[in-house]
Structures are given as C-alpha cells and as structure tokens.
VOVOMAR-111647 format. One record per residue (C-alpha): residue in three letters; x, y, z. Coordinates in pm, whole numbers, plus 50000, padded with zeros to 5 digits. Each point is the difference from the previous one (the first is absolute). Example, Ala and Ser with C-alpha at 12.3 -4.5 7.8 and 13.67 -1.06 7.14 Angstrom:
BEGIN
ALA  51230  49550  50780
SER  50137  50344  49934
END
This chain:
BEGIN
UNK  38901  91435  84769
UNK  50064  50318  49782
UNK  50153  50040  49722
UNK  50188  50277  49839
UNK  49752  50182  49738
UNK  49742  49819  49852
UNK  50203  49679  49964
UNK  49744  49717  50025
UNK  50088  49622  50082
UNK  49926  49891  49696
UNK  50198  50234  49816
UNK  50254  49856  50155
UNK  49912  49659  49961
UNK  50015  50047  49598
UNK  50375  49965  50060
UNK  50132  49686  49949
UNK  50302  49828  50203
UNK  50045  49683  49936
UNK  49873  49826  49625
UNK  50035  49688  49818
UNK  50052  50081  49682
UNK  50019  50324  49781
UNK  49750  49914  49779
UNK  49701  49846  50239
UNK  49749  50287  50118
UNK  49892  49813  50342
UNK  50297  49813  50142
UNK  50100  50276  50216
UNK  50053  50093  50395
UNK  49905  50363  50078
UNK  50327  50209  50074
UNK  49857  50107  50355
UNK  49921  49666  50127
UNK  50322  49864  49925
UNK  50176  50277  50204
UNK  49764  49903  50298
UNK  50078  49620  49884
UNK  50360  50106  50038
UNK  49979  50242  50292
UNK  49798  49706  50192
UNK  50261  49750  49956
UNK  50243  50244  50171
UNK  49803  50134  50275
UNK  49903  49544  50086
UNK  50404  49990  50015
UNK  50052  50275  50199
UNK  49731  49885  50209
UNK  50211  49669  50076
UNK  50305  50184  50051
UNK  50030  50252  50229
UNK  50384  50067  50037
UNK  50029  50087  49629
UNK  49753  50282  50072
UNK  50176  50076  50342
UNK  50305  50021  49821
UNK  49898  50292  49722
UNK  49808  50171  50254
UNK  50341  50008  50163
UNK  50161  50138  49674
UNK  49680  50207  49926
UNK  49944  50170  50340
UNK  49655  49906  50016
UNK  49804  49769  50184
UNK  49942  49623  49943
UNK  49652  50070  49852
UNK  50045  50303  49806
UNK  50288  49775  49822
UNK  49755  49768  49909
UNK  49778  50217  49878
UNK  50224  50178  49827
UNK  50187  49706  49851
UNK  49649  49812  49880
UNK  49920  50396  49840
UNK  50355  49968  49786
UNK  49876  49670  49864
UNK  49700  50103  49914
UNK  50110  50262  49749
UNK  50257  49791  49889
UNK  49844  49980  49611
UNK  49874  50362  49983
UNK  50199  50016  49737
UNK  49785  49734  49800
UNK  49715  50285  49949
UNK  50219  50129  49778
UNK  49869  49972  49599
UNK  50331  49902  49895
UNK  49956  49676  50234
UNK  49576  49976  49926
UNK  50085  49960  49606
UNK  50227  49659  50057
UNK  49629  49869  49985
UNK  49843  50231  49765
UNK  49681  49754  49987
UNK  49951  50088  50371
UNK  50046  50406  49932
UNK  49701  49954  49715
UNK  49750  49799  50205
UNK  50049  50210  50349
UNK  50009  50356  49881
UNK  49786  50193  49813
UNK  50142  50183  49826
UNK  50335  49801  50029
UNK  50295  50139  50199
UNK  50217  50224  49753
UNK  50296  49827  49854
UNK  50307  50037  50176
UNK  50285  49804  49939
UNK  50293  50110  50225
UNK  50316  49756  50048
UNK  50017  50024  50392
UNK  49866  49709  50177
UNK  49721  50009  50271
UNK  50235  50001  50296
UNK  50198  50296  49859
UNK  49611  50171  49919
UNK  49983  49941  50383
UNK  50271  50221  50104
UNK  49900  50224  49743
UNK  49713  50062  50125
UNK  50024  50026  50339
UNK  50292  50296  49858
UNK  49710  50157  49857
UNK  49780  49963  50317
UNK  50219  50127  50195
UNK  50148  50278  49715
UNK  49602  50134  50002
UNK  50012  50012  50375
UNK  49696  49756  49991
UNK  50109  49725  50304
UNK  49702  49869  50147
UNK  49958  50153  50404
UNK  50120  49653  50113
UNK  50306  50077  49832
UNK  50089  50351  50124
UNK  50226  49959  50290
UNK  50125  50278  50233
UNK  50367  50017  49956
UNK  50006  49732  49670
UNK  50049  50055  49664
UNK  49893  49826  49684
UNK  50382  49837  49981
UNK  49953  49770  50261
UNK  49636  49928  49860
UNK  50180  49877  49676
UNK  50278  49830  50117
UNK  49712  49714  50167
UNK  49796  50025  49712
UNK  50307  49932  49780
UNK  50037  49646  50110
UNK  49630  49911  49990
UNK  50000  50152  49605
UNK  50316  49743  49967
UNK  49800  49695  50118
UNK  50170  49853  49641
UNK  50303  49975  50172
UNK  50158  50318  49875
UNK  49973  50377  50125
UNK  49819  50176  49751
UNK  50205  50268  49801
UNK  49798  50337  49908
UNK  50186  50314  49812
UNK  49736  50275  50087
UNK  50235  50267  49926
UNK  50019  50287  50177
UNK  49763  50326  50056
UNK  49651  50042  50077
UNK  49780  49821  49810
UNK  50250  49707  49862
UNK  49822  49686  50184
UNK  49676  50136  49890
UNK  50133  50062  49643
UNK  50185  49668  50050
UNK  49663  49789  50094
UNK  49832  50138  49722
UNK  50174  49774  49740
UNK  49851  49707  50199
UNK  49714  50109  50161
UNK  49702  50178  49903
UNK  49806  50299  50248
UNK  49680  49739  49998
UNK  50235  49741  50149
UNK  50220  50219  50215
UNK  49678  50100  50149
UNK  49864  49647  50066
UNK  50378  49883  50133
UNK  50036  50275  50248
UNK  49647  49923  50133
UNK  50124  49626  50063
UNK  50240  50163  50135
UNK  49807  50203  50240
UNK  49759  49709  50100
UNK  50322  49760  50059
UNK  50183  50303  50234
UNK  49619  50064  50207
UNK  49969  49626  50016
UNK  50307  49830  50133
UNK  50168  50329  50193
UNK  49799  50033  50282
UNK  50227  50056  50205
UNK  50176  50347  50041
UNK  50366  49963  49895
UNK  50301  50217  50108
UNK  50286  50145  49838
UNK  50182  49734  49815
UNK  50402  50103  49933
UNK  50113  49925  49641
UNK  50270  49736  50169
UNK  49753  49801  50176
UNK  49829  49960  49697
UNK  50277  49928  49766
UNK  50116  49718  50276
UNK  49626  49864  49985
UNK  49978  49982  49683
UNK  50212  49703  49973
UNK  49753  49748  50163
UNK  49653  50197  49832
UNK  50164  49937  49677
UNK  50005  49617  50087
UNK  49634  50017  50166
UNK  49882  50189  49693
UNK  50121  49676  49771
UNK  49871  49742  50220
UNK  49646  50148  50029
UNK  50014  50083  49608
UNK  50092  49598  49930
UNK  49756  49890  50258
UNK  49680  50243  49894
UNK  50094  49976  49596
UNK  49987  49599  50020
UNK  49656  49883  49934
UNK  50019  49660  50139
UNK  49868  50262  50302
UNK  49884  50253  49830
UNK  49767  49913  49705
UNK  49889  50307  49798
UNK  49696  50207  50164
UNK  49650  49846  49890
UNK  49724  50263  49902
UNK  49930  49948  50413
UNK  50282  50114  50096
UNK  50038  50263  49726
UNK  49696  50141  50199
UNK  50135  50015  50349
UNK  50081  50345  50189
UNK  50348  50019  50013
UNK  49997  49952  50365
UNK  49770  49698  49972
UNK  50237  49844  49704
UNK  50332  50021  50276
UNK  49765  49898  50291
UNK  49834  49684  49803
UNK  50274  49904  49726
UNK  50293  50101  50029
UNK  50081  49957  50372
UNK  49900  49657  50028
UNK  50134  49911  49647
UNK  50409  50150  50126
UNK  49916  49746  50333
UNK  50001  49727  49808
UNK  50298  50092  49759
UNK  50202  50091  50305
UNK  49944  49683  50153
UNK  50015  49769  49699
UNK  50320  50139  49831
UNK  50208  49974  50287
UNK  50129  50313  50058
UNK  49915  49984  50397
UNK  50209  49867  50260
UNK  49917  49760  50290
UNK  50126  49972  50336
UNK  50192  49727  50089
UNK  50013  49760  50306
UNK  50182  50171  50305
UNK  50362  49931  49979
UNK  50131  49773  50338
UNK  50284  49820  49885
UNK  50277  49939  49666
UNK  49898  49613  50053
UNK  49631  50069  49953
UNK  50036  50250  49721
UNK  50217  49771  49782
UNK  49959  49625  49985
UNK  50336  49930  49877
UNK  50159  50125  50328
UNK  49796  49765  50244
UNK  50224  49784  50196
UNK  50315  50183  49899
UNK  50161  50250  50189
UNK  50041  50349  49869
UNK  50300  50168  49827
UNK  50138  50288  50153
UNK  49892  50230  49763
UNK  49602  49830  50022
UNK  49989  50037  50381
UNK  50203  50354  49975
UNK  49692  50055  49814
UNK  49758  49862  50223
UNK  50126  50181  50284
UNK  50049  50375  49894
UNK  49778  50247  50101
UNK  49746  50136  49758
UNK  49900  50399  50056
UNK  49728  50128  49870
UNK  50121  50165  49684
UNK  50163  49926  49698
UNK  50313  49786  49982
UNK  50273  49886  49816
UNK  50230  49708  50012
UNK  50338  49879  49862
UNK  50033  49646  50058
UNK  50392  49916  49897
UNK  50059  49583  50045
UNK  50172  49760  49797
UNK  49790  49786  49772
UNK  49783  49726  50121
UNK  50030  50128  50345
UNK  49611  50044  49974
UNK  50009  50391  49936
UNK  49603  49944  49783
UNK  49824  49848  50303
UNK  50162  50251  50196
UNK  49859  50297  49788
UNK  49635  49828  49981
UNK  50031  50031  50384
UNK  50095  50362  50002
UNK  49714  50048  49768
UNK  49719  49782  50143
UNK  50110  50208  50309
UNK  49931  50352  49798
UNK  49656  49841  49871
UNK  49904  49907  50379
UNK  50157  50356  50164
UNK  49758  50187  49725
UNK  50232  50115  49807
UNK  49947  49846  49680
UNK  49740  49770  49821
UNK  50203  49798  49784
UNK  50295  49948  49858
UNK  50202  49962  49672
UNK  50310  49835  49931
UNK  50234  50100  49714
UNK  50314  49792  49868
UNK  50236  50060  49686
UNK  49902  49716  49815
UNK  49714  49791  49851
UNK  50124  49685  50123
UNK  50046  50121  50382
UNK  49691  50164  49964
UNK  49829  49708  49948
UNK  50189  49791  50272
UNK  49855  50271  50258
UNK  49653  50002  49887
UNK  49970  49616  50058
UNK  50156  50041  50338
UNK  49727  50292  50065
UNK  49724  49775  49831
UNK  50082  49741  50275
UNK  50061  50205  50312
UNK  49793  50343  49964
UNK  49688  49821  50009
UNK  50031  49877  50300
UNK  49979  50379  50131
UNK  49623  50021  49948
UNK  49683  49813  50151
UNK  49852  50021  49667
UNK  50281  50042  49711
UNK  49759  49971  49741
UNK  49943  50386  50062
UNK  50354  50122  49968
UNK  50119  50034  49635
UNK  50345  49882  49895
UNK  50192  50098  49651
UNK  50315  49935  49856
UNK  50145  50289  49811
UNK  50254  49953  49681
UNK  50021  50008  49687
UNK  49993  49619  49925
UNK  49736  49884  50300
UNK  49831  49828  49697
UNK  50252  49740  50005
UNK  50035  49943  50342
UNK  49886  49662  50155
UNK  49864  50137  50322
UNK  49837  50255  49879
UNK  49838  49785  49744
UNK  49908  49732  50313
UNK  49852  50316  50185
UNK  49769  50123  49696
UNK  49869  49633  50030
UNK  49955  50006  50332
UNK  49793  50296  49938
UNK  49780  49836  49744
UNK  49963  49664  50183
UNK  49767  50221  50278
UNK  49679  49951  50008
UNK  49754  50301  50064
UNK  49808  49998  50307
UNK  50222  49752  50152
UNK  50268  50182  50133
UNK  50380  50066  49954
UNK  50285  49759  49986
UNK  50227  50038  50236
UNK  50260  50286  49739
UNK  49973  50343  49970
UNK  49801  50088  49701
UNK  50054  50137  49675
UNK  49711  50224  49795
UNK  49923  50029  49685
UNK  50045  50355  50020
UNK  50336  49998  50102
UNK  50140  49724  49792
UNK  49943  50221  49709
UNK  50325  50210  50031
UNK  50335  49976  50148
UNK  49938  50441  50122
UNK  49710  49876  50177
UNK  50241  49703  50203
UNK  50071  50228  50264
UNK  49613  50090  50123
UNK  50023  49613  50098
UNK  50009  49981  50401
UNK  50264  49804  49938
UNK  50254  50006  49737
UNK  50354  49802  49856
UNK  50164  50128  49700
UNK  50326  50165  49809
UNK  50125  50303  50159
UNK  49902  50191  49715
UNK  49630  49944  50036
UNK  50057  50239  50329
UNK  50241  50230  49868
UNK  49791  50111  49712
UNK  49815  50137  50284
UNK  50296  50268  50042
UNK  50030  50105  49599
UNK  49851  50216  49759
UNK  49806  49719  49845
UNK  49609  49942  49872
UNK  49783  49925  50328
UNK  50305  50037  50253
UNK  49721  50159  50224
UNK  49846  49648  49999
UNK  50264  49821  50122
UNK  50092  50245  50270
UNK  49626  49956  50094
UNK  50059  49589  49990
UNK  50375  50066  50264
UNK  49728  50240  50242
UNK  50013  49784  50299
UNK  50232  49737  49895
UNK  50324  49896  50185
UNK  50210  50018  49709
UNK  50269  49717  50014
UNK  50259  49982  49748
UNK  50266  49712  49975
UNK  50347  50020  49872
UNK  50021  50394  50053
UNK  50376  50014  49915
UNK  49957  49837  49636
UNK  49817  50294  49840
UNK  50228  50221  49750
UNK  50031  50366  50056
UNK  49661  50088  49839
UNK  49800  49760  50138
UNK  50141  50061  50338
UNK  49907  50405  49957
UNK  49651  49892  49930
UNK  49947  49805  50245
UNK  50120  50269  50240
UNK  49759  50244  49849
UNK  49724  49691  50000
UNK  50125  49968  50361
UNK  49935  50370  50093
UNK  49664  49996  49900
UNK  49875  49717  50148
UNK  50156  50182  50340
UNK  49798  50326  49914
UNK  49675  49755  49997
UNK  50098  49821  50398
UNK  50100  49712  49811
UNK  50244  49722  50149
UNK  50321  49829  49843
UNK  50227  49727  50042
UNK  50286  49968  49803
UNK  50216  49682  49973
UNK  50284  49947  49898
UNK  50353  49768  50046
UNK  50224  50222  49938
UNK  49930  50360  50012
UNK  50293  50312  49997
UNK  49914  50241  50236
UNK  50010  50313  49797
UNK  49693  49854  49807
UNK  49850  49877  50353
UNK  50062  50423  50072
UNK  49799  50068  49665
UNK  49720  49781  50080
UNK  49934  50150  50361
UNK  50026  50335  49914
UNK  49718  49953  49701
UNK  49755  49821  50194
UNK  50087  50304  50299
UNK  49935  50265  49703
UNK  49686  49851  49940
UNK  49828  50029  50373
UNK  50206  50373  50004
UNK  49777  50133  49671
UNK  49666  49928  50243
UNK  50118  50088  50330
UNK  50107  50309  49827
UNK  49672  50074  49826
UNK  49808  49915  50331
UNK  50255  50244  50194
UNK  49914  50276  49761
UNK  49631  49984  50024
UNK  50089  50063  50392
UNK  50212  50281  49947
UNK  50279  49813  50083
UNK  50349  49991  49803
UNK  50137  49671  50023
UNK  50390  49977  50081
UNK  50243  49960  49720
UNK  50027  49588  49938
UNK  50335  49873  50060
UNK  50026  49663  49780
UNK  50031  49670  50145
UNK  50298  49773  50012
UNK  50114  49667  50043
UNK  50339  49904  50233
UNK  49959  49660  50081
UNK  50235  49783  49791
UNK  49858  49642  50212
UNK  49844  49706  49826
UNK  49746  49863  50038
UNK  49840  50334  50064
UNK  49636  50163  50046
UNK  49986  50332  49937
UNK  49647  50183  50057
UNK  49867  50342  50003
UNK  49671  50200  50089
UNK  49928  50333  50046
UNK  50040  49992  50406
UNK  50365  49862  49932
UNK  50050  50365  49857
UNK  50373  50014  49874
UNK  50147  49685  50140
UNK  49913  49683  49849
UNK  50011  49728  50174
UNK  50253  49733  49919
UNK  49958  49658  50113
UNK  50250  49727  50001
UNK  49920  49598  50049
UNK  50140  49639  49966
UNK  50016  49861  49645
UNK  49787  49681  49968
UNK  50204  49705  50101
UNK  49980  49810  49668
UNK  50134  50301  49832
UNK  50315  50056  50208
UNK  50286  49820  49856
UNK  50401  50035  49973
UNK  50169  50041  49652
UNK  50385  49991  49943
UNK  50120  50221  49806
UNK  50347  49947  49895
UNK  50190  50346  49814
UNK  50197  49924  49677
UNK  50138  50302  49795
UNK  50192  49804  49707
UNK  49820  49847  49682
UNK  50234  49717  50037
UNK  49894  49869  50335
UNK  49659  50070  49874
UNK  50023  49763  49704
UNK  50216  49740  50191
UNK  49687  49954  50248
UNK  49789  49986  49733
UNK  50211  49711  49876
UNK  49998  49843  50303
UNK  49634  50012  50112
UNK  49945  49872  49582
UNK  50241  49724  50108
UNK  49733  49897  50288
UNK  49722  50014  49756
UNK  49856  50328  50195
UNK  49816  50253  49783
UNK  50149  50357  50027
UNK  49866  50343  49913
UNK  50227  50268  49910
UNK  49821  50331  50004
UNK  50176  50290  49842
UNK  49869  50369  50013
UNK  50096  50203  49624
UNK  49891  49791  49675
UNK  50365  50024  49895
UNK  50141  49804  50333
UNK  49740  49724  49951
UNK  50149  49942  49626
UNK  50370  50004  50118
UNK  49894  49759  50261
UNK  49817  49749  49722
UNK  50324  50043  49851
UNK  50183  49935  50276
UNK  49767  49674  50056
UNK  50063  49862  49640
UNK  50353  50033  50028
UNK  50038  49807  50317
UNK  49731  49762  49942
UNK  49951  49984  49620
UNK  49655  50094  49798
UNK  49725  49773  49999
UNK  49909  49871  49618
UNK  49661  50232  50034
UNK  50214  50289  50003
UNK  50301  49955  49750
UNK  50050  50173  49686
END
C-alpha cells in the first residue's frame, strides 16, 4: 500500500498509543496498531449488525458497504491526534528511546482529540485530502462533521479555535505538532483512507452527516473501550511490531476484536419464536389474560416502528402486557432487546427480579443473552447481588445456567447498562441518552434496537418529562420501538408524547426524501381525542395523522364501586369524624394548603383534646 512521501512503516510505528507508565522505555503499544486494534473491534460489530449500518447508509446516502467501510475508516483515525509531540512527551522516556534525534519539544494545552480536528482543518486547509476523500459534489464540512465524533471517542466533541484566514490550522497545529510528525500522521492517514475506502463513495449532504453522527459517536467509544482494554489486546510483541500493516489487521487484530465482541457482551441473540403470552411468561400459565395482556396479544404488528400508550389502572397487569408488546417487536424484527426504565430504585429493582424470572425463559440458551440493572445504588440490591453469584457459580466449559448473563465488561459501569440485550433500571439511566452529558453517544448506541418501555410516564416533573421527549425522539430517528405505561395519563401530555416519537421518524423520512429529490409535505402534529379508560393508544408511520385509539374492559378485580358522599361545611366534617372515632374507625383528613391542615389540627384538639406527646 502507498504511502504519502517517503513515510515508512516504521516511522510510523515510533509513535506510541497506548503506555504504561511515563517513565518505562518498553511498556508501550505502537500508536498505529492500536487504531487497527480499535478500527477492528468496530468493523467485528458492524459485521454482527447489519441494520445499524443499513440505517447510516440510509442517513449517509450510500450503500450498505461503502458505510462500513467508511465507518471502520473513521475509527481508524480516531487518535491521529496522538502523533502529536505535545501528546508523545506525556512519556518522555518513550520519545528518547524511539527517536533519534528525539521529537522537538512541544508542549501545547489541547488534547489529542482536539489535535484530531485540528488536523484534519489543516489537511483539508492545504487542500491535501487523500483521492479516496475527494467526492464529486462534497465538501470537506461533511468530511469533519463524521470525523468529529470519532476524534470525541472520550465522550465529548472535541473543541478547536483555528481562527480564521489562510494558514490558521496550519499555524494552529504548529504549537502541537512538528513538520516531521505532520508528515508521518498524514501518511497514516493516507494508508488508513487507501486501505479501508475501497469502495467509491458519493456525495454525502452536511445533514445526513450531522444526523449520523449521533450513533458513530457511540460506535467510536465502544470500539475505543473494547480495542484500548488489554485483557484483549496485550501490547504488540517485537513479532508483531514486525508485521505489514495489512498482515498485523489480517493476523491480530481481527481475530483479537472477535473475541472481545463476543466475550464483553455487547452482541445480541435471537430469541425463541414468540407463539403464545402463556409460553413467554410462566407466571401467566393457567390464568386467563387481562384485557390489556390479550389486547396485546392480539394487535397487529407492521413492519415498522411503533409506539404504544398503555393507560390501565394498577394491578390490572399493564407490565406483562408491555413484555408482550415487546417480545412481539423482538419476534416481528423490529428490535433486539429491550430496556425498562422506572422512577425509582426500589421499583426498579422489583422489575428486574420479575425480568430475572420471566425473560429467560425467551431463549433456548439464556446463558448468551446479557442482562443489567441500571441505577445508581444496584450495589445494594439483593437480586442483583443473587445474579452476580449466579454468574460466578458457572463453571467454564460446562455450560450456562438457565439466566441471562452478566459480563465482566459490562458490570463495570452503569453508561455501559444499556449495551446489555436486555436491560431494567431508573429512567434516568435512558434519559441521559437525550442530554448534553459525557458519553451520551454511548447510551444512545446501548437504546439502538431496544423497545424502550418506561413505567409510570405521568410521574416525571416538567424537566424530566422534556427529556424524555427529546430521549423519545431520538430513539424514533434510530426505528426504535416504545411502550409507555402509565395509570393515569392527561391527554395533552399523551399529545406531547406522540408527536415526539412522530418528529423523530419525520427527521429520516425527510432526509431520505431529499436524497430523492423529493420535498416531503409540511408535518401536521399528532393528537390525542380519546378521553376512555382503559385505553391503548398506538402509532406507526402507516397510521400517518390519526392515531389509533383503542378502548377495552378494565380487569375484573380492579372494577369496584365507591360512595362518595358531598359535604361542604367543616362542621359536618368534624361531627363524622367524631362519629366514625366513636366506632373506633381510623380516619384520614387530607387538606390541600399547609395553612388548612394547621387550622384543622386545631380544629381536632379543640374537639378532641391534645394528646400528652403534644402539649406545651
């Protein structure tokens, strides 16, 4: 394979990437084969999942395999900022043994995935692109809006001020990185853009790209975690220090990302063939279904994305009802797992040992799926703590117990819950997925296929519900699913929650529209009428404007007359209190303003006298 100048391999190999300490001169990983190591690990996952790759080619306007290619390229380059001296002297030991003479000092205050974007500024300032790179009808902005998120596989875009006028990312660079090493960077560079884009690419629009960028930016800090641990990948021998290139991603790091893919978990298995509620959930054999668990049974599932509002009053079975709506969105294709966020700890924990019981059963071999609950306080939770054991108690060799797995891997951290196939956890652990926060991308990566379920969607306050519509939007823009649940729900909020999931699917019809030619109609917003309860409401893109609004039974247990009996005076009020005291009845007197509630204790005292804990 060429490469620019007279850039040799092992010029390039000087560079270190990864090191274990500043001050050792041979505990090092060479800088190139750790973007391979990294770019490896991506193009194994991509591999394995097809509809992510579908799904930016559909944003992209390319084909399936010129997104791969093009994705595994991003990845690779993802550290071309760490040839940058500023980044060489955090081990200067490394600098003195590997170059002679040493790199020239530079000691700049941007980090290496700021250097990135600098640089490619100055590639593409200097009108230097590599031919794989020069598209008819692009421009270098699109080019740097992907390679932004692959620089910020820290979890962070990377922030440049190049200034303005010809010349300033050059000028810019030069604080950080030397001519020897700009030289030697854009030939990695070169190699990584002959190597990986073999395919020719078309025009990619600016919007595509910036819509894209969402799920490379998680992809970029998966592969990154994966390829920098090195559980998988141990730093290069003098062997494989003297592989080709080609030879080193053919021989090392291809089958090294196989086995990381496979042993951290990150993949997703396919599940038994749904046939009935009874057989996916034990608990429901030899009872007869709800209505809201056979509404679910029985409603048709189209092949695209879908949301559902499941309205019933508690107890009336509205959880089974929603893993039936999703094991039927798993079966249909449509999704690959699922996660399932509540507002609290506690209830959290409640679902995720009713999951740990039933969701196994949805797999011949559960051992394979992986299963994580997400908070805070998981630590302390009994079930999960049973489940870790469970874990330990297998014995290698010997096969799976009959749970879903947990990994090593993704045990480590609550933002890397939601790669789990399958997932319980607080609401929040999702909704991060929607804010401006350190690896969001990685998260939104971990909802990508998931039928998002989320209980108790009426008790979130105003900001947490405006997240969640944002989270809500995105996961749409992906093809993801949702069910919402909740037992009382107003309908202007049931409105809100419609109309951001429809938002979602309108930013990607839209973009796929305008690669046609096409201009998509103006979007008139979605709204809910029905005021019934129990009630279904569900909407996919074929339903267009009109959700559909489904009424049923309430569950027989659940239906029940109260008498309500009207009194307007405070007197009548505290003479049935006296009364029902008389019988020995306990009585609750709820009043609304803090001031009413102390007139009433008043009120209490004087008609019934103060207990000796509260005198004086």
């Amino acid at each position: 394979m060429a490469i620019r100048g007279r850039v040799s391999q092992s010029a390039m190999l000087a560079y270190w990437g990864k090191a274990r300490a500043k001050d050792l001169a041979d505990e090092d990983h060479p800088l190139a084969l750790h973007s391979l190591d990294v770019a490896a690990c991506g193009q194994v996952w991509l591999e394995r999942n097809p509809a992510f790759v579908a799904m930016l080619a559909g944003c992209l306007g390319q084909t399936p395999e010129a997104t791969r290619q093009l994705l595994v390229f991003l990845l690779a380059v993802h550290d071309i900022g760490k040839f940058a001296e500023s980044f060489q002297y955090k081990v200067p030991a490394l600098v003195k043994s590997r170059f002679e003479p040493p790199l020239p000092l530079r000691m700049g205050s941007l980090r290496h995935d700021a250097i990135g974007a600098l640089f490619f500024d100055w590639l593409a300032e200097d009108r230097a692109l590599p031919a794989a790179m020069q598209l008819p009808g692009s421009n270098a902005d699109a080019w740097k809006v992907l390679l932004a998120p692959a620089f910020g596989h820290h979890g962070v875009p990377p922030v440049t001020e190049t200034g303005t006028g010809a010349g300033a990312a050059r000028a810019r660079l030069r604080e950080h990185m030397s001519a020897a090493s700009r030289e030697v960077a854009a030939g990695f560079f070169d190699w990584c853009a002959g190597f990986f884009l073999r395919t020719t690419l078309t025009a990619c629009s600016t919007p595509g790209a910036q819509l894209a960028s969402w799920w490379i930016a998680g992809l970029a800090v998966l592969a990154d975690w994966l390829g920098s641990n090195t559980t998988w990948f141990p730093y290069a021998e003098p062997a494989q220090r003297a592989l080709s290139l080609e030879r080193y991603w053919q021989d090392v790091a291809l089958p090294r990302a196989r086995q990381a893919i496979e042993e951290s978990g990150v993949l997703s298995v396919r599940p038994r063939r749904y046939c009935s509620p009874h057989a996916l959930l034990p608990g429901l054999k030899g009872k007869t279904l709800r209505p809201a668990q056979q509404l679910a049974a029985d409603w048709t599932i189209s092949d695209e994305p879908h949301l559902f509002v499941l309205e019933d009053a508690t107890g009336s079975g509205k959880t089974e009802a929603s893993l039936i709506l999703a094991a039927r969105l798993i079966d249909a294709g449509l999704a690959d797992g699922l996660f399932f966020g509540l507002p609290t700890q506690a209830t959290a924990d409640q679902m995720f040992e009713r999951v740990t019981a039933d969701v196994p059963h949805w797999f011949d071999d559960p051992s394979r799926a992986t299963l994580v609950l997400a908070h805070g306080a998981r630590d302390q939770s009994h079930a999960f703590q049973a489940h870790l054991a469970q874990r330990d108690d297998d014995i290698p060799g010997e096969g799976g117990s009959a749970t879903l797995r947990l990994t090593d891997w993704l045990a480590q951290s609550n933002k890397r819950a939601l790669l789990a196939q399958v997932g319980v956890g607080t609401l929040d652990q999702a909704l991060l997925a929607g804010l401006r926060v350190r690896h969001q991308s990685l998260r939104m990566l971990g909802l990508w296929r998931k039928v998002l379920i989320v209980d108790e969607v009426h008790s979130y306050d105003p900001y947490m519900t405006r997240v969640l519509l944002q989270t809500l939007e995105l996961h749409a823009a992906s093809g993801g699913s949702a069910i919402l649940l909740s037992a009382t729900l107003p309908r202007v909020l049931r409105s809100q929650l419609l109309d951001a999931y429809a938002r979602g699917i309108a930013r990607v019809r839209k973009l796929a529209e305008g690669t046609r030619g096409r201009r998509s109609p103006a979007r008139t917003s979605l709204e809910a009428k029905s005021a019934d309860y129990p009630l279904l409401t569900h909407w996919a893109p074929s339903l267009g404007v009109m959700p559909r609004e489904q009424a049923f039974p309430a569950a027989a247990h659940s239906r029940r007359r109260i008498a309500i009996d009207y009194v307007t005076r405070e007197e009548d009020v505290l003479a049935r209190i006296a009364a029902w005291h008389a019988a020995g009845q306990a009585v609750v007197w709820i009043r609304n303003m803090v001031a009413d509630a102390c007139a009433a204790w008043e009120r209490l005292c004087e008609r019934f006298g103060r207990s000796p804990r509260t005198r004086g």
